[in-house]
C-alpha positions as CSV (number, residue, x, y, z in Angstrom):
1,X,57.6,167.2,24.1
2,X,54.8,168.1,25.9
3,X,51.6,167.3,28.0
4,X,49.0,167.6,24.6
5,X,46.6,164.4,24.0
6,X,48.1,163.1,20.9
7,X,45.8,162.2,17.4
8,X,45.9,158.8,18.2
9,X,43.7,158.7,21.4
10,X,41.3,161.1,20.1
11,X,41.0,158.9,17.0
12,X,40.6,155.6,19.9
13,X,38.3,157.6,21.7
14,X,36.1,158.1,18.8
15,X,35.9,154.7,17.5
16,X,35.0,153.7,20.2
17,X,32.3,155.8,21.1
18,X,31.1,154.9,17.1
19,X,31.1,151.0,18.2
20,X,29.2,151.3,21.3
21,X,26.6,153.7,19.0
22,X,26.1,151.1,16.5
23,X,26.3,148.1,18.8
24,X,23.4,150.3,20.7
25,X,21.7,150.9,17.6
26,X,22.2,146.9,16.3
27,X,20.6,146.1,19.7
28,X,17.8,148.7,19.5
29,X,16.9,147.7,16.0
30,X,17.2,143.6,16.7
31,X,14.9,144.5,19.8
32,X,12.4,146.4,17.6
33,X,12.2,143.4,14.6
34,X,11.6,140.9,17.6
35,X,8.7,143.3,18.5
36,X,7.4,143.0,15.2
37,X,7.6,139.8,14.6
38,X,5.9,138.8,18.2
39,X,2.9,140.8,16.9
40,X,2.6,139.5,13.9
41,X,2.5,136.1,14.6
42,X,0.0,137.1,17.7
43,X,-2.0,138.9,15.0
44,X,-1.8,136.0,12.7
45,X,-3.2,133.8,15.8
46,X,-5.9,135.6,16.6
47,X,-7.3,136.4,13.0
48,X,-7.3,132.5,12.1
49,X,-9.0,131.9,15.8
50,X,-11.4,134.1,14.7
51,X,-11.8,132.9,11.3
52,X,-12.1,128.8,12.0
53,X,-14.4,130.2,15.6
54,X,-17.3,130.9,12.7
55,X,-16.7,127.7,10.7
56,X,-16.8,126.1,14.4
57,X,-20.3,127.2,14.6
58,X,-21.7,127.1,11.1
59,X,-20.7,123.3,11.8
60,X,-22.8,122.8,15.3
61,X,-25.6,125.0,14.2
62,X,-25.6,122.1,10.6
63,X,-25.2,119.0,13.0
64,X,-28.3,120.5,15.0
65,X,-30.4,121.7,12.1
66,X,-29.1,118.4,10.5
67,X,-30.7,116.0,13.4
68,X,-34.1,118.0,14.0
69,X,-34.7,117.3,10.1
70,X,-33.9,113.9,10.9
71,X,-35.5,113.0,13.3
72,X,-38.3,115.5,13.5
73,X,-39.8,115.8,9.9
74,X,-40.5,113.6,7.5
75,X,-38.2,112.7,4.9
76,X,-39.3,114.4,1.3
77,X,-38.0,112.8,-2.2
78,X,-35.1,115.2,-2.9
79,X,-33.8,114.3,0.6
80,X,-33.9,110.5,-0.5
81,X,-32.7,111.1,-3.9
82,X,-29.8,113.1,-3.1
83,X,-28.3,112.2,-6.4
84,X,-30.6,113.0,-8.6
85,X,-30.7,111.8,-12.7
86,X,-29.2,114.2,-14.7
87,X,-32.7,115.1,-16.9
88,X,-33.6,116.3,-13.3
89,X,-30.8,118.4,-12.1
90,X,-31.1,120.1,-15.2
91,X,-34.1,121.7,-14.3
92,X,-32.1,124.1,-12.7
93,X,-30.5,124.9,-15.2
94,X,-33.7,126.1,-17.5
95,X,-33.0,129.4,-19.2
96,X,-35.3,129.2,-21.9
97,X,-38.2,130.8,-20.8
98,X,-35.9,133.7,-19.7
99,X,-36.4,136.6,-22.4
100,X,-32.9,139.0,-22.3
101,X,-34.7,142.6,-22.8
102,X,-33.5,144.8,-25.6
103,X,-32.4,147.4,-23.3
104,X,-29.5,145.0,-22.1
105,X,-26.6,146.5,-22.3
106,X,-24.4,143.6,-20.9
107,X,-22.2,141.3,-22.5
108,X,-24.1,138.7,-24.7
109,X,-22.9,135.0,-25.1
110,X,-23.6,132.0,-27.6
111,X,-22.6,128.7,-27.1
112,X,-20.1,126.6,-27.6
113,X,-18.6,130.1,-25.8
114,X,-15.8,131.4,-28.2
115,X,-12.2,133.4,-26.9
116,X,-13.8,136.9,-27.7
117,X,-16.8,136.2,-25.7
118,X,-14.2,135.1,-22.6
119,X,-12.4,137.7,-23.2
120,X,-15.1,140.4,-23.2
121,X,-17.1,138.4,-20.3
122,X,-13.5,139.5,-18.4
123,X,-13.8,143.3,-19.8
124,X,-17.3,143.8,-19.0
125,X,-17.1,142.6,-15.6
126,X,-14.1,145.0,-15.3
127,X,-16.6,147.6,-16.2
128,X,-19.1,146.8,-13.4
129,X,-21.5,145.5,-16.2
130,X,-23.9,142.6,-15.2
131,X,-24.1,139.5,-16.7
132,X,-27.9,138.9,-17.8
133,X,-29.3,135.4,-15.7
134,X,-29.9,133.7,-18.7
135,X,-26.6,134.0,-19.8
136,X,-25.5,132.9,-16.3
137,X,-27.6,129.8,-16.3
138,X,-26.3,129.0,-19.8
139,X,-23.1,129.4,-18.7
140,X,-23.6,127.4,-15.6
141,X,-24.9,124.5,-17.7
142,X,-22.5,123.6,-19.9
143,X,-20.3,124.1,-16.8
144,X,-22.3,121.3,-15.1
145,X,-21.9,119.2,-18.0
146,X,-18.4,119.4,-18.4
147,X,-17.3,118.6,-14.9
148,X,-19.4,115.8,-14.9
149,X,-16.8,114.1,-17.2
150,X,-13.9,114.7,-14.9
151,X,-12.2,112.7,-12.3
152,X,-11.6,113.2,-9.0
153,X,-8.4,113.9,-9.4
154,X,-6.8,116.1,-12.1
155,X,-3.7,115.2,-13.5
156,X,-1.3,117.8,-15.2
157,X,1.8,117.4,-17.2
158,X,4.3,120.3,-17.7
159,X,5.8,118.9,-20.6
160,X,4.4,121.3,-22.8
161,X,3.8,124.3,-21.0
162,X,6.9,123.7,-19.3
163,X,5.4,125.9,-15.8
164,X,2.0,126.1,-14.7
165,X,0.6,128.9,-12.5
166,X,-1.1,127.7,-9.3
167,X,-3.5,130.2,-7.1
168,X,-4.8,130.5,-3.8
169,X,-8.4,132.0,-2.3
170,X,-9.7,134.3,-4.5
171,X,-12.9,134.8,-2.1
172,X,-14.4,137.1,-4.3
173,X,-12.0,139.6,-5.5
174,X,-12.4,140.4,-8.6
175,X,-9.2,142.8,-8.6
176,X,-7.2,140.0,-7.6
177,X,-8.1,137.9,-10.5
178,X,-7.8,140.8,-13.0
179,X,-4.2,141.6,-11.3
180,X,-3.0,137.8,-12.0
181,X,-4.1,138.1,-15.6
182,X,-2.4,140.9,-16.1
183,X,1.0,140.1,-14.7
184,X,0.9,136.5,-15.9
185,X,-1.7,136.4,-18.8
186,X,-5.2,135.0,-19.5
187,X,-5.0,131.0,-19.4
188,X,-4.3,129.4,-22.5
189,X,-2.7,126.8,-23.7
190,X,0.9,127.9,-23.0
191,X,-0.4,129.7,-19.6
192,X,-2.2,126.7,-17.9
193,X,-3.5,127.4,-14.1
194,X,-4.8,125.5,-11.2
195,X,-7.0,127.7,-8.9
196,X,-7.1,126.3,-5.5
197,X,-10.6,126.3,-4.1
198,X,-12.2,128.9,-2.2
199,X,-13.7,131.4,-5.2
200,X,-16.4,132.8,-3.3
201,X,-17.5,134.4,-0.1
202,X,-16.2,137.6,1.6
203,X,-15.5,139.6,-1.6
204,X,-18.2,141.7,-3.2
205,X,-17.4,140.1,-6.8
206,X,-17.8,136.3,-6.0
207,X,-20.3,135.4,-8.7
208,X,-18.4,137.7,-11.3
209,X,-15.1,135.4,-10.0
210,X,-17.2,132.1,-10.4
211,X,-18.4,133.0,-13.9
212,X,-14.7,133.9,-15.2
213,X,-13.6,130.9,-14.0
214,X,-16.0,128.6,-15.4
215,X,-15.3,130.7,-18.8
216,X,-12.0,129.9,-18.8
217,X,-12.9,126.3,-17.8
218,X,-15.4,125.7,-20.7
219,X,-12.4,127.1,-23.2
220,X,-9.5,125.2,-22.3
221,X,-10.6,122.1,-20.1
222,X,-7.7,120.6,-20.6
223,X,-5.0,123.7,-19.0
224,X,-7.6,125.4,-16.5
225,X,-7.8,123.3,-13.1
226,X,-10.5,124.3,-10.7
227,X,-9.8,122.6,-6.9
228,X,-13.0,122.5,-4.7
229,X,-12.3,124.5,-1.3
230,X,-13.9,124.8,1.9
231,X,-16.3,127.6,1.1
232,X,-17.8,125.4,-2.2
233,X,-20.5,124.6,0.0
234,X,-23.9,126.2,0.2
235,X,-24.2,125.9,3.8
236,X,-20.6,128.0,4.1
237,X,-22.3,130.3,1.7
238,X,-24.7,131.3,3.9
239,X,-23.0,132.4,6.6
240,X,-19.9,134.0,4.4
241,X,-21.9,136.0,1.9
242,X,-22.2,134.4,-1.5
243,X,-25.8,133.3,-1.3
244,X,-27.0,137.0,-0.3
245,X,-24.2,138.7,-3.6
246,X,-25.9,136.4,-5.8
247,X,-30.1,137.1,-4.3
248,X,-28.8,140.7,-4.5
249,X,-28.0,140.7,-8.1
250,X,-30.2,138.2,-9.2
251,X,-33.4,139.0,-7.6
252,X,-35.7,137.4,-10.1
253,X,-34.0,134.5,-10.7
254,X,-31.7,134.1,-8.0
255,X,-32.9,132.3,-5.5
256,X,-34.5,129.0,-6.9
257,X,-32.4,128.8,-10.2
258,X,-28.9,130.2,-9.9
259,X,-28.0,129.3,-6.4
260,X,-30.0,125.6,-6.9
261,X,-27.1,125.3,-10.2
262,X,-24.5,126.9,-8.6
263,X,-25.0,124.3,-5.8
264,X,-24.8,121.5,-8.3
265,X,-21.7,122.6,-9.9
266,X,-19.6,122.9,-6.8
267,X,-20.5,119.4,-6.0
268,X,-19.0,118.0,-9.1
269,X,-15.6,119.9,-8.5
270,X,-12.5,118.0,-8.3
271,X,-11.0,117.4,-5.2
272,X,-7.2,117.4,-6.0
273,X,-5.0,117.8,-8.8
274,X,-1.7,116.1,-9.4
275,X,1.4,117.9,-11.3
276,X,3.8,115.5,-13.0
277,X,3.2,112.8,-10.3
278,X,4.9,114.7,-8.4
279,X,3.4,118.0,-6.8
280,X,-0.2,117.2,-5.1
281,X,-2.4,120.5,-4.7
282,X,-5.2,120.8,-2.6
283,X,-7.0,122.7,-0.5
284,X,-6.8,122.2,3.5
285,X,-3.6,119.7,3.4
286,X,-3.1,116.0,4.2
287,X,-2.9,113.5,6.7
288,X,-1.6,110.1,6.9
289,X,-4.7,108.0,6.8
290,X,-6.3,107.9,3.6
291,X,-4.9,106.9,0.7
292,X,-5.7,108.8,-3.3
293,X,-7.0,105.8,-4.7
294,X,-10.2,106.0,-2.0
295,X,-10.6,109.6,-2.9
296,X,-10.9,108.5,-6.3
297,X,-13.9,106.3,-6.2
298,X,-15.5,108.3,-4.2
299,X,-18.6,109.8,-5.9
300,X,-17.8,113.5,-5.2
301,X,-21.4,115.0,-6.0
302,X,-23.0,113.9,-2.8
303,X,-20.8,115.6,-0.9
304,X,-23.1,118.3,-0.8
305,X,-21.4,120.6,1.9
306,X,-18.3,119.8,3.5
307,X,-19.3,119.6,7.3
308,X,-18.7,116.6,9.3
309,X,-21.7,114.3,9.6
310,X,-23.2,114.4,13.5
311,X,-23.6,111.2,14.6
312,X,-27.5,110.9,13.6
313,X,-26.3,111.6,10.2
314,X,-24.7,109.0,8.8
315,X,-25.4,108.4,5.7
316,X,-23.6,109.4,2.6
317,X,-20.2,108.8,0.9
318,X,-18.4,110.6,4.1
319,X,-18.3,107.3,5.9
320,X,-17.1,105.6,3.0
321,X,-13.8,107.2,4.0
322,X,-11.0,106.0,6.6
323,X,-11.0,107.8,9.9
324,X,-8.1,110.3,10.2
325,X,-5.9,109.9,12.8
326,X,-5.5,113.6,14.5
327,X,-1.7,114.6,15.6
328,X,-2.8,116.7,18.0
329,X,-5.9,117.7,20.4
330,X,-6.7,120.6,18.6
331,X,-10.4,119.9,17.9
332,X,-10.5,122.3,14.9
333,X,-8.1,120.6,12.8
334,X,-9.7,117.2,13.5
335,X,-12.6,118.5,12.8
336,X,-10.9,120.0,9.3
337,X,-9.3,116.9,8.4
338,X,-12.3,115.1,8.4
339,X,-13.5,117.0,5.4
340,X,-13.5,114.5,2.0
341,X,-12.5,117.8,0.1
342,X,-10.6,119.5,2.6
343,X,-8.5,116.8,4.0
344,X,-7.8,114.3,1.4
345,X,-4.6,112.1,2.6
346,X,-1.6,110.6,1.1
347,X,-0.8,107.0,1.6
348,X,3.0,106.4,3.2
349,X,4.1,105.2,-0.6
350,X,2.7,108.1,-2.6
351,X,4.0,110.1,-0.1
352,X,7.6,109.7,-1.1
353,X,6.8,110.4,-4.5
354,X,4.7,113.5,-4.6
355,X,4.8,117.0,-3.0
356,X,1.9,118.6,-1.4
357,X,1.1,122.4,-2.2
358,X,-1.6,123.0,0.5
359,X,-3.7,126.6,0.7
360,X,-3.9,129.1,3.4
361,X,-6.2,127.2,5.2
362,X,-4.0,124.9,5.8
363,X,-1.3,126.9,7.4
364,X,-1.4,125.5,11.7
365,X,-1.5,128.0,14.3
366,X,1.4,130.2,14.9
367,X,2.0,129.2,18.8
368,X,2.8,132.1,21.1
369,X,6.5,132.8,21.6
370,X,7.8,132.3,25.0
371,X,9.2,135.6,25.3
372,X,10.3,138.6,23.0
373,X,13.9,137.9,21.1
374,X,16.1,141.0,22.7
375,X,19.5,139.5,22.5
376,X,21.7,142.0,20.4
């Protein structure tokens, strides 16, 4: 009896005003993520515009530096003998004559380079201690002789190691490189890694990155894996910041030794490497045109840079290779995948067989969304 509201329509009332509060929420939040997400991949868009914009003109300004020096001076006997005998190169490479003074306080190497010296070569660039240029040239040496002996493509079993740790750009940073050691270990043995190109420019560490890695190489050959990227190019280096690190550092010596032997190095650099025939990691991706056995008679150490030749330039092993067939207009990732290093291809065979782990760089263009996702 009565005209009271009973408990059970207050309880309705509520729970329905709850629902329409957390359907209004649910929308306002769904709303918000889209948000996000729009301007992240707008973000992403414009940083890699902006990125491949200066490789875009480091390439034109080559091509027209490239046909005035054709066609314009006369050609000199390293420009002839771009492959030079080795009892040249290693001229270089000449440390002897470099006296380390006693008030170097600096890590110290011998060679064949032991674990401790590795080890400590890790420590004391840790430390912000400098690596004396003789040691540097020594070091860059054997490195030089080492990858001469190497394949264009490495190939890796995980029957042993059972996993194998594969990175992307370093680009310098040394923090990076010391964080990955410490949450995964120093290579080894049991620890093999593959480090995917790109070691230098941008960073302030780059040369300190370089010489860890070549440490590393020269102790375990056979588990450390070093992938030739985009910015393994002197020409890249000028523009990015490696060649002015290393003429910083290495004033005396820097400009006609270290940067001449670092030059030659990167040139020998494998291109690929191969995981248990079935994982293919590279830098820059793959296309559908070229097949692995081509990139593997290639003779990787005149590709000197990896800009595409202008049409007055045509010499060198860069015609040697299939044209790639572009699957779209976008002129900057024809011009990519006509890199030896940067685009190698898979044949429609190997293909089916093995995987491709591709770097940043070779991530496409996130393409504006139409229109923000609002639906609740």
């Amino acid at each position: 009896m009565g005209c009271g509201v009973s408990k059970s329509n207050l309880f309705h009332k509520s729970d329905t005003k709850a629902i329409r509060a957390a359907v209004l929420i649910q929308h306002w939040y769904r709303q918000y993520v889209a948000r996000m997400e729009l301007k992240r991949r707008y973000t992403w868009h414009i940083f890699q515009s902006l990125e491949y914009s200066g490789e875009q003109a480091q390439i034109k300004l080559y091509n027209f530096l490239g046909y005035l020096m054709d066609n314009f001076t006369p050609s000199s006997n390293e420009r002839e003998n771009e492959c030079m005998p080795g009892q040249r190169v290693e001229r270089f490479f000449d440390y002897k004559n470099i006296d380390v003074p006693e008030i170097y306080s600096g890590p110290h190497l011998t060679f064949p380079l032991t674990l401790e010296q590795g080890t400590g070569l890790v420590d004391a660039f840790r430390n912000k201690r400098q690596l004396h240029s003789r040691y540097v040239l020594q070091l860059l040496l054997d490195t030089w002789r080492l990858l001469r002996k190497f394949p264009n493509i490495s190939r890796v079993s995980t029957c042993q190691s059972k996993e194998i740790t594969i990175c992307g750009d370093l680009h310098g940073q040394l923090e990076d490189l010391l964080l990955i050691f410490y949450k995964n270990g120093m290579p080894s043995h049991e620890r093999p890694y593959v480090f995917n190109g790109d070691f230098v420019d941008r960073g302030d560490d780059s040369i300190e990155v370089l010489l860890i890695l070549f440490s590393f190489l020269l102790l375990y050959p056979n588990d450390v894996h070093l992938n030739r990227g985009n910015h393994e190019d002197h020409v890249v280096n000028l523009r990015y910041g490696f060649t002015k690190e290393v003429l910083t550092k290495y004033k005396m010596h820097g400009t006609k030794r270290i940067l001449k032997a670092a030059q030659k190095i990167v040139s020998w650099l494998p291109w690929q490497t191969v995981i248990d025939q079935k994982v293919l990691v590279l830098h820059g991706g793959i296309s559908d045109a070229t097949d692995l056995s081509v990139l593997a008679r290639v003779d990787r150490h005149k590709v000197t840079n990896h800009s595409p030749p202008s049409r007055h330039r045509s010499r060198g092993p860069i015609t040697a290779l299939p044209p790639t067939q572009s699957r779209d207009n976008h002129s900057l990732e024809t011009q990519r995948r006509t890199r030896p290093p940067s685009g190698p291809n898979v044949s429609a065979d190997y293909e089916e067989e093995v995987g491709a782990v591709a770097s940043p760089s070779s991530v496409a263009l996130p393409r504006p969304l139409p229109r923000p996702l609002t639906r609740p």
